[in-house]
mmCIF file of the N, C-alpha and C atoms, coordinates in Angstrom:
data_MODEL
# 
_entry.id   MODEL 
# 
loop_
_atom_site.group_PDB 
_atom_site.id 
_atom_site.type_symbol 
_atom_site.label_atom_id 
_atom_site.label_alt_id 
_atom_site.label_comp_id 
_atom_site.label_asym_id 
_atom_site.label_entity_id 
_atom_site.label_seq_id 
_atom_site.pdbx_PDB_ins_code 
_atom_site.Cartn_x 
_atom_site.Cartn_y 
_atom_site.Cartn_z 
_atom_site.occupancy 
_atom_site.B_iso_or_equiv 
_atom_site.pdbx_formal_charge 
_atom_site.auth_seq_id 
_atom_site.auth_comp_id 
_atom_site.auth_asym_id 
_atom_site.auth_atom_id 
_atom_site.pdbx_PDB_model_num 
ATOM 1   N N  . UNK A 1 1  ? 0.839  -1.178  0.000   1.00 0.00 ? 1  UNK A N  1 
ATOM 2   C CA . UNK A 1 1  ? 0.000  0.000   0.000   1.00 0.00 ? 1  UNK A CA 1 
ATOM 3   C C  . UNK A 1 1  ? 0.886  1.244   0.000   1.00 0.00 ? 1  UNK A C  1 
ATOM 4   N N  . UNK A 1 2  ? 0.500  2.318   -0.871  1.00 0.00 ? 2  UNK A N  1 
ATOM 5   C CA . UNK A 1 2  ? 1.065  3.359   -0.492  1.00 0.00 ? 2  UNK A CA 1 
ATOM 6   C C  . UNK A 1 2  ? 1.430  4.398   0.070   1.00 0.00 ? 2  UNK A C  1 
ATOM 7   N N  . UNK A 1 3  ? 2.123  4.920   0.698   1.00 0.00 ? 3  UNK A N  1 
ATOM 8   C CA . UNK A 1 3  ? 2.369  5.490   2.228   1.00 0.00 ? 3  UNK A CA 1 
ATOM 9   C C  . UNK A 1 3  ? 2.120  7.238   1.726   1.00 0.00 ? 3  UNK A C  1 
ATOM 10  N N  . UNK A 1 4  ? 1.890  8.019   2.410   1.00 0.00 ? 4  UNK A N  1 
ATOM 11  C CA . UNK A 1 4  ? 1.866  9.311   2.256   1.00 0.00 ? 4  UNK A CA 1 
ATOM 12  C C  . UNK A 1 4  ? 2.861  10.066  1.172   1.00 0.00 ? 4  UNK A C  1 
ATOM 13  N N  . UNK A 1 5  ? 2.417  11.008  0.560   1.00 0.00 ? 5  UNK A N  1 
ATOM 14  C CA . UNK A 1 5  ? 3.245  11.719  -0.605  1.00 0.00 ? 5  UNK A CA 1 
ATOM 15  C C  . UNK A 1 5  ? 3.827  12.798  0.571   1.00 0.00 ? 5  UNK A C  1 
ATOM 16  N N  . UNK A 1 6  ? 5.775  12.959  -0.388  1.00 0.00 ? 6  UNK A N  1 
ATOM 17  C CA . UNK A 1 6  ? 6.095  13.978  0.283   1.00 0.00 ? 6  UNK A CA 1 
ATOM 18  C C  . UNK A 1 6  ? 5.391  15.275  -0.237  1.00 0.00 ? 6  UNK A C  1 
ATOM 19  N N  . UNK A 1 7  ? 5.108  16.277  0.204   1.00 0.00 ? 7  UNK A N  1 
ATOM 20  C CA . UNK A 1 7  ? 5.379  17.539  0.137   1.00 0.00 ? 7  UNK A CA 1 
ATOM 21  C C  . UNK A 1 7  ? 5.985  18.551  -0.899  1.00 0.00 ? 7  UNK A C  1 
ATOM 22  N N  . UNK A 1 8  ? 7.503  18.561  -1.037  1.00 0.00 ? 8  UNK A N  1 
ATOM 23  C CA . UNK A 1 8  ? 7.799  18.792  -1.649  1.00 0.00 ? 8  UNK A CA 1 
ATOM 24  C C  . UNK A 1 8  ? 7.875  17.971  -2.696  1.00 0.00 ? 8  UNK A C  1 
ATOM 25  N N  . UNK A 1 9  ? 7.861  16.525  -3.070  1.00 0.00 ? 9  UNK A N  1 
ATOM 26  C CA . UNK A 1 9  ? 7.489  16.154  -4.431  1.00 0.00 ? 9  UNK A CA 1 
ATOM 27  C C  . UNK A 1 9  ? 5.770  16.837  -5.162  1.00 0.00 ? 9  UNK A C  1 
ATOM 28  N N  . UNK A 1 10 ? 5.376  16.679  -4.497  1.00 0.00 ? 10 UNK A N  1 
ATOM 29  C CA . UNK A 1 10 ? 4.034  17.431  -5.081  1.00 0.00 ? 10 UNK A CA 1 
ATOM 30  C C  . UNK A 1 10 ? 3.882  18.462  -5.482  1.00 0.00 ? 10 UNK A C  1 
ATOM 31  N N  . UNK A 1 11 ? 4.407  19.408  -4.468  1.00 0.00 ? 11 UNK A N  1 
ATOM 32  C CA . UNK A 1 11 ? 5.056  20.712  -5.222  1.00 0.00 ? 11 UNK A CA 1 
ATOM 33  C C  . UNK A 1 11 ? 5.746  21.032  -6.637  1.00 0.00 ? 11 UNK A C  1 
ATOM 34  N N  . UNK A 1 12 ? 6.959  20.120  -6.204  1.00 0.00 ? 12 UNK A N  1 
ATOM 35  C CA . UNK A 1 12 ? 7.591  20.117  -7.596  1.00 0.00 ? 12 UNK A CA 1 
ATOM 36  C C  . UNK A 1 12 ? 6.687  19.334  -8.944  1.00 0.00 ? 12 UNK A C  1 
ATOM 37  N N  . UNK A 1 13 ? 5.609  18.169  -8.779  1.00 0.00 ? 13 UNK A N  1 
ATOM 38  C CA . UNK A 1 13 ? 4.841  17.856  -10.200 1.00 0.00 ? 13 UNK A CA 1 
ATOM 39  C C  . UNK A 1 13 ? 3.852  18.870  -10.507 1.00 0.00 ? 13 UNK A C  1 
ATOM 40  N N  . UNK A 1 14 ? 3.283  19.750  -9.420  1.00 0.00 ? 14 UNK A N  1 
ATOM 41  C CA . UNK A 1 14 ? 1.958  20.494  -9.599  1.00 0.00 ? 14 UNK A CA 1 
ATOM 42  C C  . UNK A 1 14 ? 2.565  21.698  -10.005 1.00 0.00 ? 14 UNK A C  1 
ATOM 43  N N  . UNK A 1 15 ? 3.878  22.549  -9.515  1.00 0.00 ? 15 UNK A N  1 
ATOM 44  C CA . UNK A 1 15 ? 4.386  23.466  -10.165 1.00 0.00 ? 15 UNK A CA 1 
ATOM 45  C C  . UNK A 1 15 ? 4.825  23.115  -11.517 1.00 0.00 ? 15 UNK A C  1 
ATOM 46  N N  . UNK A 1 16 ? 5.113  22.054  -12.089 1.00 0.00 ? 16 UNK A N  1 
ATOM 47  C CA . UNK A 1 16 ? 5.333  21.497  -13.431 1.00 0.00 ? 16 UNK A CA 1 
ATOM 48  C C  . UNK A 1 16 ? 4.299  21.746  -13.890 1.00 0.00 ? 16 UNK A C  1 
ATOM 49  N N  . UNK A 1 17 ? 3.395  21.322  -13.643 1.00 0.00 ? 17 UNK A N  1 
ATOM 50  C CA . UNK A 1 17 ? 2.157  21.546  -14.385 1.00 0.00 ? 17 UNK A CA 1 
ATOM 51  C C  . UNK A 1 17 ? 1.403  22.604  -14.717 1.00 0.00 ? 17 UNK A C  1 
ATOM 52  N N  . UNK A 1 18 ? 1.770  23.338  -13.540 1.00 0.00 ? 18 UNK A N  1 
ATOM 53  C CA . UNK A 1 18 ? 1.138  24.921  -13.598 1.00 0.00 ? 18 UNK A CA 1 
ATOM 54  C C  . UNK A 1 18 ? 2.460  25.031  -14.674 1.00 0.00 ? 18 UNK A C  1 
ATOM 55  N N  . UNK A 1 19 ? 3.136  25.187  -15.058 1.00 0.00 ? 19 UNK A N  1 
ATOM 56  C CA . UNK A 1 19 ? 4.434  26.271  -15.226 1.00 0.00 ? 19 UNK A CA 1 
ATOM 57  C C  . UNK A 1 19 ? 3.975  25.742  -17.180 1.00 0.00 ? 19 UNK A C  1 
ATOM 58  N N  . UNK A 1 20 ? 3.428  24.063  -17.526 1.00 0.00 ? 20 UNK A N  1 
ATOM 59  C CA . UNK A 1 20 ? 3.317  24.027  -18.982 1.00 0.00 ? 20 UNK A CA 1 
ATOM 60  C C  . UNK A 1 20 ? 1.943  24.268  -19.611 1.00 0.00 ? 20 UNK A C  1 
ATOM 61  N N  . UNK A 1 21 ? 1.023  24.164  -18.232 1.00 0.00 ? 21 UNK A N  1 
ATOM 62  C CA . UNK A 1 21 ? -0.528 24.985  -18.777 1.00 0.00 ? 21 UNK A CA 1 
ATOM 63  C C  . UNK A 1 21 ? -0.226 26.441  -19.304 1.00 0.00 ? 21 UNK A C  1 
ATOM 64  N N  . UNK A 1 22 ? 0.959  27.240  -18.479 1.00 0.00 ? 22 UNK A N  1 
ATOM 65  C CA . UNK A 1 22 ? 0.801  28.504  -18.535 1.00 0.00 ? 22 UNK A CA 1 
ATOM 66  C C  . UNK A 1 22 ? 1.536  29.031  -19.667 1.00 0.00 ? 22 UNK A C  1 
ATOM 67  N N  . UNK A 1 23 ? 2.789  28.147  -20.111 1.00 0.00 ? 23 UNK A N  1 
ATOM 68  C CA . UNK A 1 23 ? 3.486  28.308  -21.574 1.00 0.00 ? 23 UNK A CA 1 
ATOM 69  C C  . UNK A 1 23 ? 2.192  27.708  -22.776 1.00 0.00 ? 23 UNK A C  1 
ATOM 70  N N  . UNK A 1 24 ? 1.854  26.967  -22.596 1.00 0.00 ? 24 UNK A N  1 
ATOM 71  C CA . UNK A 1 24 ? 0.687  26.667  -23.742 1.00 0.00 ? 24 UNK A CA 1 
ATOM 72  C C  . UNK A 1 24 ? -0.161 27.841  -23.472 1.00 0.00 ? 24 UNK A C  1 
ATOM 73  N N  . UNK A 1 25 ? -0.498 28.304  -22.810 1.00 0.00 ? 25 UNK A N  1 
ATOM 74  C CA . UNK A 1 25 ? -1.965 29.223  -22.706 1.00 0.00 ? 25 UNK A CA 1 
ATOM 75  C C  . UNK A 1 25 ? -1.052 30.356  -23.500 1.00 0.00 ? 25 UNK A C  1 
ATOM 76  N N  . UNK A 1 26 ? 0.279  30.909  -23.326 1.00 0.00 ? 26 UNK A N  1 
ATOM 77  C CA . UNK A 1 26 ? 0.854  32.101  -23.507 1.00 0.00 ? 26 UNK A CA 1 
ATOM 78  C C  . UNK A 1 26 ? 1.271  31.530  -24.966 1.00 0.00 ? 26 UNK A C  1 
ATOM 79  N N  . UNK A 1 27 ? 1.357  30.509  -26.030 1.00 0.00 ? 27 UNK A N  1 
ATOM 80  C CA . UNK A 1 27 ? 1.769  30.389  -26.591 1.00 0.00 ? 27 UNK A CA 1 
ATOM 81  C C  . UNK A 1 27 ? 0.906  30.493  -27.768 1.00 0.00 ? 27 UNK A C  1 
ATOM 82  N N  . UNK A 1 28 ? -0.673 30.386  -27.404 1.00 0.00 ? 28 UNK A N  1 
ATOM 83  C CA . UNK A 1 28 ? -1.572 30.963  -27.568 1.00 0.00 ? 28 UNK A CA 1 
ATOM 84  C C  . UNK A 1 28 ? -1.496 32.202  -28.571 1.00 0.00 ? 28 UNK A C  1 
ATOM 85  N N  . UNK A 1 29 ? -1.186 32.805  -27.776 1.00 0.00 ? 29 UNK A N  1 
ATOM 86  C CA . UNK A 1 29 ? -1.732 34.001  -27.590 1.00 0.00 ? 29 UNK A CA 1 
ATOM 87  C C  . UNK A 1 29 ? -0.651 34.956  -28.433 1.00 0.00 ? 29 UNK A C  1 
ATOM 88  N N  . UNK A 1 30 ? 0.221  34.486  -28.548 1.00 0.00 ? 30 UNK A N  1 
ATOM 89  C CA . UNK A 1 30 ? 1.982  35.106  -29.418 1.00 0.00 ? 30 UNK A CA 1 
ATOM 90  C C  . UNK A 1 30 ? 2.332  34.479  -30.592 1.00 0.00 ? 30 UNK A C  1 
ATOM 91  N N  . UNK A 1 31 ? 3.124  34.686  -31.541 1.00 0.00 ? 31 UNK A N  1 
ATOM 92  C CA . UNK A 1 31 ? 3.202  34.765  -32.537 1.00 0.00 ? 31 UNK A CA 1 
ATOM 93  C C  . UNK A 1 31 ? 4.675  35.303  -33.070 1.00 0.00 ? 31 UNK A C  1 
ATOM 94  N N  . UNK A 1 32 ? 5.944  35.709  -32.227 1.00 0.00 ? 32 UNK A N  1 
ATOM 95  C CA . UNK A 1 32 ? 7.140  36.118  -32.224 1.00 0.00 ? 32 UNK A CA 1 
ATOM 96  C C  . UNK A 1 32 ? 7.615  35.525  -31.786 1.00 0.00 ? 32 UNK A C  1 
ATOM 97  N N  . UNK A 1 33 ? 9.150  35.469  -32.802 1.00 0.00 ? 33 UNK A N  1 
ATOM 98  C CA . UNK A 1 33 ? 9.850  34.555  -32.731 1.00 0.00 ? 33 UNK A CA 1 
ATOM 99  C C  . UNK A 1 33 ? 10.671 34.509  -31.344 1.00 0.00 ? 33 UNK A C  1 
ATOM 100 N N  . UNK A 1 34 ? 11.096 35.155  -30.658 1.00 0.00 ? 34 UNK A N  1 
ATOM 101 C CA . UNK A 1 34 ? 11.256 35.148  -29.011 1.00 0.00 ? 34 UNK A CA 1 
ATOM 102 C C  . UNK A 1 34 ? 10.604 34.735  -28.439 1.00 0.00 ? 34 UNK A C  1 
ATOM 103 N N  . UNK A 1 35 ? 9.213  34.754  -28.358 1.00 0.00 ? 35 UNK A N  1 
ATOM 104 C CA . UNK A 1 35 ? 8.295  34.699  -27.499 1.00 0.00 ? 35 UNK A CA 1 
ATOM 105 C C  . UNK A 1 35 ? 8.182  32.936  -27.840 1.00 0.00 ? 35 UNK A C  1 
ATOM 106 N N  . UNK A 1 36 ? 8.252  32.646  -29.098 1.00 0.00 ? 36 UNK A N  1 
ATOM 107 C CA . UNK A 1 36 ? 8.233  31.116  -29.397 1.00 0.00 ? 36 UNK A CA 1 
ATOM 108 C C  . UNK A 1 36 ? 9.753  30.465  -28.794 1.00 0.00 ? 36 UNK A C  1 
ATOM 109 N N  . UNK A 1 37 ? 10.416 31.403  -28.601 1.00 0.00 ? 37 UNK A N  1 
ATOM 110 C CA . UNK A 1 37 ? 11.627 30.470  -28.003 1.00 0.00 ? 37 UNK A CA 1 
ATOM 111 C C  . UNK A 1 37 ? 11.791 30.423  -26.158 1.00 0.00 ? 37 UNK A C  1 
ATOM 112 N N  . UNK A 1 38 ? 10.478 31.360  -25.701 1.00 0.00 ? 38 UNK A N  1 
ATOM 113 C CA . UNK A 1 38 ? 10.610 31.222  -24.519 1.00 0.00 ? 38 UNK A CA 1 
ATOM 114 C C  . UNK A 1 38 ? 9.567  30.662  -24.122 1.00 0.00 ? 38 UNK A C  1 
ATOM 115 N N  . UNK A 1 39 ? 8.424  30.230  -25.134 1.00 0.00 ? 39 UNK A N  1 
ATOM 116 C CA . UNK A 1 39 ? 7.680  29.082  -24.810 1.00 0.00 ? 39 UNK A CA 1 
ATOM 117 C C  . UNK A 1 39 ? 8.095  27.552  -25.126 1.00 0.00 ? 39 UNK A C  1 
ATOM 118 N N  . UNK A 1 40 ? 9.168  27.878  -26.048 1.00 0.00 ? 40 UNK A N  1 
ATOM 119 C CA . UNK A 1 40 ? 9.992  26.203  -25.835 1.00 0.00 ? 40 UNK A CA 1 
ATOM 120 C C  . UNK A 1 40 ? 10.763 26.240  -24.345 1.00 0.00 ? 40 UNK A C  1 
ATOM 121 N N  . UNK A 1 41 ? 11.222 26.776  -24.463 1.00 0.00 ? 41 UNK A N  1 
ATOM 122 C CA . UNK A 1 41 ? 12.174 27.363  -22.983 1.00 0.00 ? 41 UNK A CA 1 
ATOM 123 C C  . UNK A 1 41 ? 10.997 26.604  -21.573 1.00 0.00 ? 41 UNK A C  1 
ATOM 124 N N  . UNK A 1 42 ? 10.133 27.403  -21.743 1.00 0.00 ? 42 UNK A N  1 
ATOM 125 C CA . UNK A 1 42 ? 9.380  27.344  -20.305 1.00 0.00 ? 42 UNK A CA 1 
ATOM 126 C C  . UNK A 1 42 ? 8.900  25.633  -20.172 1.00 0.00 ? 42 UNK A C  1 
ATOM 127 N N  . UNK A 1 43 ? 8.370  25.436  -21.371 1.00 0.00 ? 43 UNK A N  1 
ATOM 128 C CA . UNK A 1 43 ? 8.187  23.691  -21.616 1.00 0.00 ? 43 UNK A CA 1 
ATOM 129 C C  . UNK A 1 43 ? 8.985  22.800  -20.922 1.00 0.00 ? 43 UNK A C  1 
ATOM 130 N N  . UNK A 1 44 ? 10.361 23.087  -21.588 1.00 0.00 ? 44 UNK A N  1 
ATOM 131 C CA . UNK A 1 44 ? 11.000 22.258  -20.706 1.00 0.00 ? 44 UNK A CA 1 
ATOM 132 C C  . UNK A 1 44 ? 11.327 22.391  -19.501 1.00 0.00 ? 44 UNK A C  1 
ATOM 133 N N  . UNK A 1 45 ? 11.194 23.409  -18.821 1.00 0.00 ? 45 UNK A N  1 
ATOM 134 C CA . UNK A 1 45 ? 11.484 23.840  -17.251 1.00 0.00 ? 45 UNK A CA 1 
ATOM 135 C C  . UNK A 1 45 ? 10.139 23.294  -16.739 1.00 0.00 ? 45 UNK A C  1 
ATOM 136 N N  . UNK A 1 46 ? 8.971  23.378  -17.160 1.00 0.00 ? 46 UNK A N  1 
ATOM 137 C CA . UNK A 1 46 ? 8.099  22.570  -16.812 1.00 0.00 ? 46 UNK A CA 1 
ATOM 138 C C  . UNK A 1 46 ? 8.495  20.871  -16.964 1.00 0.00 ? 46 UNK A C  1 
ATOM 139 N N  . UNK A 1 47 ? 8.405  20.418  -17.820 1.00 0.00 ? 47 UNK A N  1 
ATOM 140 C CA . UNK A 1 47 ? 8.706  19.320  -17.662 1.00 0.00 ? 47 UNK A CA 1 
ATOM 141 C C  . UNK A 1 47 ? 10.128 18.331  -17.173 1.00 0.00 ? 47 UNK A C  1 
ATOM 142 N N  . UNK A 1 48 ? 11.058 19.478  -17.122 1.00 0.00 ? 48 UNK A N  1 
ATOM 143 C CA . UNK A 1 48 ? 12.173 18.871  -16.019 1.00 0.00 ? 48 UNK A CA 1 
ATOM 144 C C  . UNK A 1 48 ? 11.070 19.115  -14.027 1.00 0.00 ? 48 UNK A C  1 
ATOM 145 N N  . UNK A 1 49 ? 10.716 20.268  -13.974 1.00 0.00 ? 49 UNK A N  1 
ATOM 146 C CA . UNK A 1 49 ? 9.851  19.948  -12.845 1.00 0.00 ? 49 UNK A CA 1 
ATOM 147 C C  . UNK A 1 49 ? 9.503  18.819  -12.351 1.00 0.00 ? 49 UNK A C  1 
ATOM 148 N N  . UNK A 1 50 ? 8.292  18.288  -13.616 1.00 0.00 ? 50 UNK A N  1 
ATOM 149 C CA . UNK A 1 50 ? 7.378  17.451  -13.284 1.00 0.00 ? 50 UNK A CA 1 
ATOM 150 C C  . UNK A 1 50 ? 8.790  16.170  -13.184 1.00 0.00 ? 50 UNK A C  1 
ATOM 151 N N  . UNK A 1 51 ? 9.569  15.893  -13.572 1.00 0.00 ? 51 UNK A N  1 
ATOM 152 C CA . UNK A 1 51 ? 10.929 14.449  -13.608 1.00 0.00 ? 51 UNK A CA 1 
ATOM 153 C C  . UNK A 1 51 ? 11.243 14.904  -12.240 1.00 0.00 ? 51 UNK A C  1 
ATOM 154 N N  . UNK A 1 52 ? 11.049 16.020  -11.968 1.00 0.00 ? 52 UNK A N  1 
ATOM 155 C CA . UNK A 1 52 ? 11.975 15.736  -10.147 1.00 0.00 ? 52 UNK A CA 1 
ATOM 156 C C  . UNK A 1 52 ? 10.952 15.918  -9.629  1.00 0.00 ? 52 UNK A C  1 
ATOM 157 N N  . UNK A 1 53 ? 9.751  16.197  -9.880  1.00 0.00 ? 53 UNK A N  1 
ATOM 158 C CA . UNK A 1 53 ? 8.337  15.532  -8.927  1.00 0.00 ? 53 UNK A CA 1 
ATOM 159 C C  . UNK A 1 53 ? 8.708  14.862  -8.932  1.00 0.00 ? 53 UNK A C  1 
ATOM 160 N N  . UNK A 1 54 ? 8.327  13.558  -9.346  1.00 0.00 ? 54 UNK A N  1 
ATOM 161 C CA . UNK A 1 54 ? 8.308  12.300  -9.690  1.00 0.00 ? 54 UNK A CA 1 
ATOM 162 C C  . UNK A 1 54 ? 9.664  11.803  -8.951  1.00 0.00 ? 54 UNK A C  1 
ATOM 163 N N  . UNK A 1 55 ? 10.808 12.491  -9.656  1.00 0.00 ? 55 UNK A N  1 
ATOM 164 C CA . UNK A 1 55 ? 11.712 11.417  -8.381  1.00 0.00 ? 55 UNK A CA 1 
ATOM 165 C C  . UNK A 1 55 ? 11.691 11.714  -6.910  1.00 0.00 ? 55 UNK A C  1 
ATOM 166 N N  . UNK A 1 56 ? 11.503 12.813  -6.762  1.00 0.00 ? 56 UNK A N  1 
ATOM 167 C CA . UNK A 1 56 ? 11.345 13.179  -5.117  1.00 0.00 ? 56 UNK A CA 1 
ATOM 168 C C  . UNK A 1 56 ? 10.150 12.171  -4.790  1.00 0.00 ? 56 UNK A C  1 
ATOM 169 N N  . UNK A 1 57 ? 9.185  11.898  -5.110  1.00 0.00 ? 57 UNK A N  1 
ATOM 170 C CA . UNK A 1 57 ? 8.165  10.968  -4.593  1.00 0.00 ? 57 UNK A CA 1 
ATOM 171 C C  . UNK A 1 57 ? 8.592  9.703   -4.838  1.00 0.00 ? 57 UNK A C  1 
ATOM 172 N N  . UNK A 1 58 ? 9.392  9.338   -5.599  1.00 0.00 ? 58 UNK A N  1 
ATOM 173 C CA . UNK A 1 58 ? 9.743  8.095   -5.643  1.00 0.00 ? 58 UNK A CA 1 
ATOM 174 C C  . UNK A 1 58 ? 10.802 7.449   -4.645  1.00 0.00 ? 58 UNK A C  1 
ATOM 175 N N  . UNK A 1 59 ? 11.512 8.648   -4.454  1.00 0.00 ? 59 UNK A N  1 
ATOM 176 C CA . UNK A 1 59 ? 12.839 8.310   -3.569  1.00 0.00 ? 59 UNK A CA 1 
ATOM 177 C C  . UNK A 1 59 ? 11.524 8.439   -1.942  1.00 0.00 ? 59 UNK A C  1 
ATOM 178 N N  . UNK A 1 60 ? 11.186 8.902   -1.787  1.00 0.00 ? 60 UNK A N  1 
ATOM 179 C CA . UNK A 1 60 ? 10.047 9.224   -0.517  1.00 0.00 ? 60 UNK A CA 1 
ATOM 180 C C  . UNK A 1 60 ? 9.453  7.957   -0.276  1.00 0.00 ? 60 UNK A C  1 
ATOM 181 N N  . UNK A 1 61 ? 9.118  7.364   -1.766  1.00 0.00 ? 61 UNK A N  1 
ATOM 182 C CA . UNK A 1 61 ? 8.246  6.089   -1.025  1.00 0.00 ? 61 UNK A CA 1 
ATOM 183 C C  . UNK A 1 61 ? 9.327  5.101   -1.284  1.00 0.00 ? 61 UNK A C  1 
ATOM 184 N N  . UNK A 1 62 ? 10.543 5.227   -1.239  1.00 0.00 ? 62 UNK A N  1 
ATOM 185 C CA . UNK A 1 62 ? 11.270 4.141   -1.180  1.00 0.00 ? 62 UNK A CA 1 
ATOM 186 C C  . UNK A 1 62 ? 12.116 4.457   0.587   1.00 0.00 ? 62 UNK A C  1 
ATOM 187 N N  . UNK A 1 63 ? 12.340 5.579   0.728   1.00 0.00 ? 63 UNK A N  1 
ATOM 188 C CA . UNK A 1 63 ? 12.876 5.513   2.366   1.00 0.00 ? 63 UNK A CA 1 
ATOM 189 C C  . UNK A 1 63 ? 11.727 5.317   2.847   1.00 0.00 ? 63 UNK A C  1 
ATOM 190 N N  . UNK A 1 64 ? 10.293 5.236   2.837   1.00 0.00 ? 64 UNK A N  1 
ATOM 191 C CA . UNK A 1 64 ? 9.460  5.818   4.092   1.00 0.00 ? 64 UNK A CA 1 
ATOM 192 C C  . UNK A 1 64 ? 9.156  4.084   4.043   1.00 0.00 ? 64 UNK A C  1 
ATOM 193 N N  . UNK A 1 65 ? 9.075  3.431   3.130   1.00 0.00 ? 65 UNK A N  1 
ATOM 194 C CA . UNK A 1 65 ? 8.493  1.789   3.043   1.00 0.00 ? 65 UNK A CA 1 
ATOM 195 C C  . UNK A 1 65 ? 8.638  1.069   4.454   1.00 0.00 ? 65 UNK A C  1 
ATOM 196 N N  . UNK A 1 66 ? 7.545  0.514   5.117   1.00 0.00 ? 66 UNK A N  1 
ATOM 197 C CA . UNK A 1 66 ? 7.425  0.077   6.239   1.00 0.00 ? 66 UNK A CA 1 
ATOM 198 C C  . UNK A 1 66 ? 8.129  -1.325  5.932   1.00 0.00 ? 66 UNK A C  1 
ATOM 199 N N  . UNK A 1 67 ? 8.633  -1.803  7.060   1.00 0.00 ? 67 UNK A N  1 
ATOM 200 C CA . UNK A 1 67 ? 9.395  -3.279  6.957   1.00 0.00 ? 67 UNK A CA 1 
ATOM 201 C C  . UNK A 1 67 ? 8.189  -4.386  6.685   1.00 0.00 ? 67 UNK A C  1 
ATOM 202 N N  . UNK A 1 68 ? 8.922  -5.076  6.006   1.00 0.00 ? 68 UNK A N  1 
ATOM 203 C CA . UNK A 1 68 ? 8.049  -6.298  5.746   1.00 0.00 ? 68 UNK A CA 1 
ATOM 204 C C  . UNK A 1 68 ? 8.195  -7.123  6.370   1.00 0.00 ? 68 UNK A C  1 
ATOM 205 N N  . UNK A 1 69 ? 7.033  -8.018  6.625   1.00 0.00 ? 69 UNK A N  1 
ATOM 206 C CA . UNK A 1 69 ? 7.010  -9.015  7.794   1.00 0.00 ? 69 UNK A CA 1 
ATOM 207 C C  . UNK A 1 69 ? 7.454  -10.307 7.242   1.00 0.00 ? 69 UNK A C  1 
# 
């Protein structure tokens, strides 16, 4: 069963997520060639986020794992 999420892993996937809703919404909306290179830009800072969500919760439920009987 799975034991409680850290904290800061959640942080770090949900700020991922906020950070590539908000480059798509802005990418929207622009049409210059800067502005297209800082919505590639922000993409991936979002989605390196969401990879260290993910490992921070992974490394979390691997120390917190209760002993097995």
């Amino acid at each position: 069963m799975l034991g409680r999420p850290s904290r800061p892993g959640v942080a770090l996937l949900l700020g991922g997520v906020l950070v590539l809703f908000v480059s798509v919404i802005a990418q929207l909306a622009v049409t210059d060639g800067l502005a297209e290179t800082l919505w590639v830009a922000a993409s991936i800072g979002g989605a390196l986020l969401i990879v260290a969500g993910i490992a921070v919760l992974v490394r979390h439920q691997r120390t917190t794992r209760p002993p097995e009987d």
